[in-house]
C-alpha positions as CSV (number, residue, x, y, z in Angstrom):
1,X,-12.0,-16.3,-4.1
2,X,-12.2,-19.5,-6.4
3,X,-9.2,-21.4,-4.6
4,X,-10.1,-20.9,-0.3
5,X,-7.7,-23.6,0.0
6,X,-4.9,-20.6,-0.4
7,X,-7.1,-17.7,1.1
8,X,-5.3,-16.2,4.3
9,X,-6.8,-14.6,7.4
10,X,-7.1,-10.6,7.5
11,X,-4.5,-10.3,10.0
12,X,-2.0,-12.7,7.6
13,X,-3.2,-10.1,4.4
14,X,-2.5,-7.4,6.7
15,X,1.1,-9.2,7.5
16,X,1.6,-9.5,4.1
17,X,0.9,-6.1,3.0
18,X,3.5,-4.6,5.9
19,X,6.2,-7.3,4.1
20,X,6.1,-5.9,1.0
21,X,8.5,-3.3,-0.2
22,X,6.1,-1.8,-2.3
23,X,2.1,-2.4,-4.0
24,X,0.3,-0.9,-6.8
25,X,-2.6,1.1,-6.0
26,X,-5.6,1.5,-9.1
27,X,-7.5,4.0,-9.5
28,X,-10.1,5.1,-12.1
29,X,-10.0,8.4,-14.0
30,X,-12.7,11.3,-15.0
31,X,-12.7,9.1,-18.6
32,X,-13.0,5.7,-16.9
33,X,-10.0,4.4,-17.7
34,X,-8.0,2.5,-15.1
35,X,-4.5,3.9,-13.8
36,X,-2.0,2.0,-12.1
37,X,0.8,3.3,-9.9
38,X,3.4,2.2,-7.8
39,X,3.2,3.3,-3.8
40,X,5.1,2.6,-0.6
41,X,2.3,1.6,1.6
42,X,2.7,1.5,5.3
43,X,-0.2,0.2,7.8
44,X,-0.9,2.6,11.0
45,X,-4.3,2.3,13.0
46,X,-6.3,0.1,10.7
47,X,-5.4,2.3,7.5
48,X,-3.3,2.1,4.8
49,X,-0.8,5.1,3.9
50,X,1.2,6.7,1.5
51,X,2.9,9.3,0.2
52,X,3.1,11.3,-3.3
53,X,3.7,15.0,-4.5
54,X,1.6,17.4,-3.5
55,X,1.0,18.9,-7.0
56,X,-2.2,17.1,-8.7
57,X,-0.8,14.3,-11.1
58,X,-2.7,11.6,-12.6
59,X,-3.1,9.6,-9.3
60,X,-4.3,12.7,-7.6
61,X,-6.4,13.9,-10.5
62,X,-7.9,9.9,-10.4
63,X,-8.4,10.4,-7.1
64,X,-10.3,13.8,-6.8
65,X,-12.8,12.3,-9.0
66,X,-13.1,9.0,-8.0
67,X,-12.2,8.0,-4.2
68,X,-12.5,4.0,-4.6
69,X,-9.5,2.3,-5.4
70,X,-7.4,-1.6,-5.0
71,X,-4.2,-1.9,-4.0
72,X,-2.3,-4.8,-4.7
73,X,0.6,-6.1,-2.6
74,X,3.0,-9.2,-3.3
75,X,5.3,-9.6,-0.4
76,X,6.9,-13.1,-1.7
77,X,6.9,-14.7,-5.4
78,X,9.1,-17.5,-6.2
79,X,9.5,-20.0,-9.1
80,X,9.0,-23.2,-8.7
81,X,11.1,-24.4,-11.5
82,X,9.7,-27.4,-13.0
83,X,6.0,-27.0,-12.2
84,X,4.9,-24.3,-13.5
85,X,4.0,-22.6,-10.9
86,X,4.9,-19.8,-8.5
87,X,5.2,-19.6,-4.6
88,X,3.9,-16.6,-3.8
89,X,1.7,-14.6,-1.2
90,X,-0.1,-12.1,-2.3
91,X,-3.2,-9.3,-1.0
92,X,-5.7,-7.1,-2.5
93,X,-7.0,-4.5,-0.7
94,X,-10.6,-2.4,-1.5
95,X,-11.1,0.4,0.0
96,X,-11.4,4.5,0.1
97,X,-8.9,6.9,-0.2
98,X,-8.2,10.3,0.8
99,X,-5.8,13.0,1.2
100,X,-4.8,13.2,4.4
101,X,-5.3,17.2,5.6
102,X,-5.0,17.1,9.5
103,X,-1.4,18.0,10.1
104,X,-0.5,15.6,13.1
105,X,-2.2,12.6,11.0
106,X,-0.1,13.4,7.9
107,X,3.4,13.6,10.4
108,X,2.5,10.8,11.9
109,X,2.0,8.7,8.6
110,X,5.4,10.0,7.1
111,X,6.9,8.8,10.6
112,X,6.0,5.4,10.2
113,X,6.6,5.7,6.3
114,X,10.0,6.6,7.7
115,X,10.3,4.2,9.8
116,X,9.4,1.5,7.8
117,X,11.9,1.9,4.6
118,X,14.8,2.8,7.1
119,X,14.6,2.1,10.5
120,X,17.9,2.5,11.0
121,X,17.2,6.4,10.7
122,X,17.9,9.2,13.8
123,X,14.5,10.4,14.9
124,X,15.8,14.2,15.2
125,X,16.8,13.4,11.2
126,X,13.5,12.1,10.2
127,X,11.9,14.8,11.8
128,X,14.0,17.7,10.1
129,X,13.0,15.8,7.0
130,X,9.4,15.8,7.3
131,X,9.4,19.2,8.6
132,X,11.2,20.5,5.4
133,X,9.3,18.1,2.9
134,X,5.3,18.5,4.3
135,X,4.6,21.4,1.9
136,X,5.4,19.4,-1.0
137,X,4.3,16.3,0.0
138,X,0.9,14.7,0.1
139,X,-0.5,11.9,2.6
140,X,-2.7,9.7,1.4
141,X,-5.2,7.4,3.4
142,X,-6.9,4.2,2.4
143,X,-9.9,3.0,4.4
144,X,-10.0,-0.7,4.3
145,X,-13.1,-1.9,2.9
146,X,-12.3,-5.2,2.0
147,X,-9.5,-7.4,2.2
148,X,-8.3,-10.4,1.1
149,X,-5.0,-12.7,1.4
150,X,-3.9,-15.5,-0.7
151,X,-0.9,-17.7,-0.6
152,X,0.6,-21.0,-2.2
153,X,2.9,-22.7,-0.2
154,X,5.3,-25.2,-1.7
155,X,4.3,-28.5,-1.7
156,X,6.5,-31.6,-1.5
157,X,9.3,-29.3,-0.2
């Protein structure tokens, strides 16, 4: 990272990833070419998780072929009017991904994911949802191989 004066720890990257609402992941297809994608990312045991269709789109097709991928995450970008600048915190994330295929892993991934974007939601309700949902829904799992966190703070605020 060129400015380390705006690097975070892991643990704040980590915090920043579990802030944001959402994060592109990028993948590579079977032609090279890169492909980026929207995901709702939730963190649970050191891993990285998400959810898609279970039919083979691009993202899965991407995937099948080529396991490595970066996810990008922004949990706070503001303008700071006047200087051309932006406050922001932001992490990228390298790592390996695959599709989740032990049953109790992939539950307890869309429990979290659950959890996460409404945790206002009735367990029994979250369950009868995942229960009715798992055959057309894939897990996904990224294995964090690096990270890295950066953040500008406002200054002279």
């Amino acid at each position: 990272m060129r400015r380390r004066d705006r690097q975070t720890s892991t643990e704040q990257a980590l915090e920043i990833i579990s802030e944001a609402s959402w994060a592109v992941l990028s993948v590579v297809d079977a032609q090279g070419r890169p492909y980026g994608t929207p995901v709702s990312p939730v963190l649970l045991n050191g891993a990285l998780y998400f959810h898609g269709a279970q039919e083979g789109g691009a993202r899965s097709r991407a995937l099948d072929v080529c396991p490595e991928v970066s996810l990008c995450a922004v949990s706070r970008c503001e303008v700071l009017a006047g200087r051309y600048a932006l406050d922001f915190e932001s992490t990228v994330v390298r790592g390996r991904c695959s599709r989740v295929t032990d049953l109790n892993e992939a539950k307890a991934a869309l429990r979290a994911i659950a959890k996460r974007y409404d945790s206002q939601a009735d367990a029994a309700r979250t369950e009868e949802v995942i229960k009715s949902s798992l055959e057309k829904t894939a897990v996904w799992r990224i294995d964090i191989v690096e990270i890295s966190g950066k953040a500008r703070q406002p200054r002279g605020h």
